[in-house]
N, C-alpha and C positions, 0 to 999 in steps of 0.2 A: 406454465412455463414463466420465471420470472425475465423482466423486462431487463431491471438496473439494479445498481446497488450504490447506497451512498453512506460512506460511514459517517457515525452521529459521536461528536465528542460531548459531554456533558463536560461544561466550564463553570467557574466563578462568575464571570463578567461576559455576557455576551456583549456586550459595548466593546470590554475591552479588546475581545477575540478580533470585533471586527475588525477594530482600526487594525490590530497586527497584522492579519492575512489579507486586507488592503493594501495599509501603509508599506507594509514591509516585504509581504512576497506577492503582491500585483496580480491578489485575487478581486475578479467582479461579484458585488453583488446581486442575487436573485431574486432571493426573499428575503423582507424582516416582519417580526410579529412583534407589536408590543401589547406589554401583560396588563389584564382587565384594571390589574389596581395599583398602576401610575404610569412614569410616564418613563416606563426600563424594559430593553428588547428581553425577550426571554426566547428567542427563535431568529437565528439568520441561514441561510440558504447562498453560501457562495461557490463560487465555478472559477474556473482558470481552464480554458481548451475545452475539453471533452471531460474536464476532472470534476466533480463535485463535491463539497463539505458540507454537513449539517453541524449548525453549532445549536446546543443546548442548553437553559438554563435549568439546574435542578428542581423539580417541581417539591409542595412541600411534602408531602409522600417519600421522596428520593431522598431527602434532604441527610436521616442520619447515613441512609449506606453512602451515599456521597462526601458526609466527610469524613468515613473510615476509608474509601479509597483514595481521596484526595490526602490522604498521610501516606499510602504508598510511595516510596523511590522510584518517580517519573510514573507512576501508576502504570507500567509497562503494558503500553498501549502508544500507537504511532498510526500514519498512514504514508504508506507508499504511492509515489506519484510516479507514471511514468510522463518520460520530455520526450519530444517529438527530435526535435533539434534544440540545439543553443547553450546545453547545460555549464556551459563557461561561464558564457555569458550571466549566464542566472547566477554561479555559484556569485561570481564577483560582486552583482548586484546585492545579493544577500549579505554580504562582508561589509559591503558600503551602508546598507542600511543599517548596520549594528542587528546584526540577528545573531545569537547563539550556535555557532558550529560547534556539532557532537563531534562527527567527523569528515575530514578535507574531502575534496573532490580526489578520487583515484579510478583507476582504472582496475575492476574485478576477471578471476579468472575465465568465469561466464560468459564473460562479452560484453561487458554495460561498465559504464562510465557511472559511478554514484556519491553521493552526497548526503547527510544528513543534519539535521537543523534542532534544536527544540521550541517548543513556543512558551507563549509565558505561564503555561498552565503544566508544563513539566510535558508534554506530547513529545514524541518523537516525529520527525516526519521526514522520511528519505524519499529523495528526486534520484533518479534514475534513467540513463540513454543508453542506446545502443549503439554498440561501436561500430562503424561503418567498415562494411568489408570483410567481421570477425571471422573467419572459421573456427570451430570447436573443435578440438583435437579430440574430444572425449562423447562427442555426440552419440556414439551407440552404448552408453554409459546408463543408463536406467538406477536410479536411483539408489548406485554403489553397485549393481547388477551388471558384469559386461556382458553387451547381445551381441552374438556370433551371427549376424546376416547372411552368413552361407545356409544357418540351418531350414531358413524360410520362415515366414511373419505366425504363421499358424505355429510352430512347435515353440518359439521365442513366447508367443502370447501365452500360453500354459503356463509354461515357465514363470515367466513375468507374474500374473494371477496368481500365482501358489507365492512366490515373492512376497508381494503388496499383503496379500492374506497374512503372512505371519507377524504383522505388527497389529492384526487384531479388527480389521478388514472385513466386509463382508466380498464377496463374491465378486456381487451388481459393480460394488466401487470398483475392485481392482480389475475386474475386466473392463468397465468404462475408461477407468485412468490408463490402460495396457492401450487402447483401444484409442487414445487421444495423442498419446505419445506417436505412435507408429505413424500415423495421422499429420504431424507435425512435423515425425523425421521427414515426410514424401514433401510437404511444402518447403521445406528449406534443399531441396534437392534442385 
């Protein structure tokens, strides 16, 4: 069973990376590693709450597929953060630090409060809250599927699995994913 998970961006400048997600979104650092031959991080390890980032330098092995992705338009790759509280607060601080808004802070049909930033490596990366109080009008909504809750959780789960199965699915997934959902509608009850 795995533990965690931390996504790894592979950058130009881990120096540069840092000072950004420092300087500018008030992340801690955890770890740095500097590379056997001078005196240039090739690894930092930083955290904000419960969040974590790996930043990477390409090692020389990486080096040509890295600069065929690094000509990608934003190498369409990002990471989503969730806020616990405060995302005002943050957007505003982000604006005063001069950081790159993709897009403003608004209010989605979901329920969350979101924002999105880029970094100077072409990243995307959207902070995201949850609106306090939301209800979801659409909560028995399964993934454009309406579930009829009179029919009972067993004939919905069938349902649902044959669902999920036709975008090419095995079984295990869509009954596990049927199976997490229903799971989730009981906790927000």
């Amino acid at each position: 069973m795995m533990k965690t998970a931390k996504p790894s961006l592979i950058v130009d400048s881990v120096a540069v990376a840092v000072k950004f997600y420092t300087d500018k979104l008030a992340f801690d650092i955890v770890d740095l590693c500097v590379a056997k031959e001078g005196h240039t991080l090739n690894y930092a390890e930083l955290k904000k709450g419960k969040a974590s980032l790996m930043l990477i330098a390409p090692t020389v092995e990486e080096l040509v597929e890295f600069s065929q992705i690094k000509h990608l338009s934003n190498r369409a790759s990002g990471v989503y953060f969730e806020i616990k509280k405060g995302i005002e607060k943050y957007f505003e601080r982000c604006k005063l630090k001069g950081v790159t808004i993709v897009e403003e802070l608004k209010e989605m049909p979901w329920g969350q409060k979101i924002f999105k930033v880029r970094d100077p490596f072409g990243f995307k990366l959207a902070f995201a809250q949850d609106i306090e109080g939301f209800k979801n009008p659409n909560k028995y909504n399964f993934c454009g599927l309406t579930i009829d809750m009179s029919k009972g959780e067993e004939a919905n789960m069938d349902r649902m699995i044959v669902y999920v199965r036709g975008f090419g699915l095995s079984r295990r997934a869509a009954k596990k994913y049927a199976k997490g959902w229903f799971k989730n509608l009981k906790k927000a009850k």
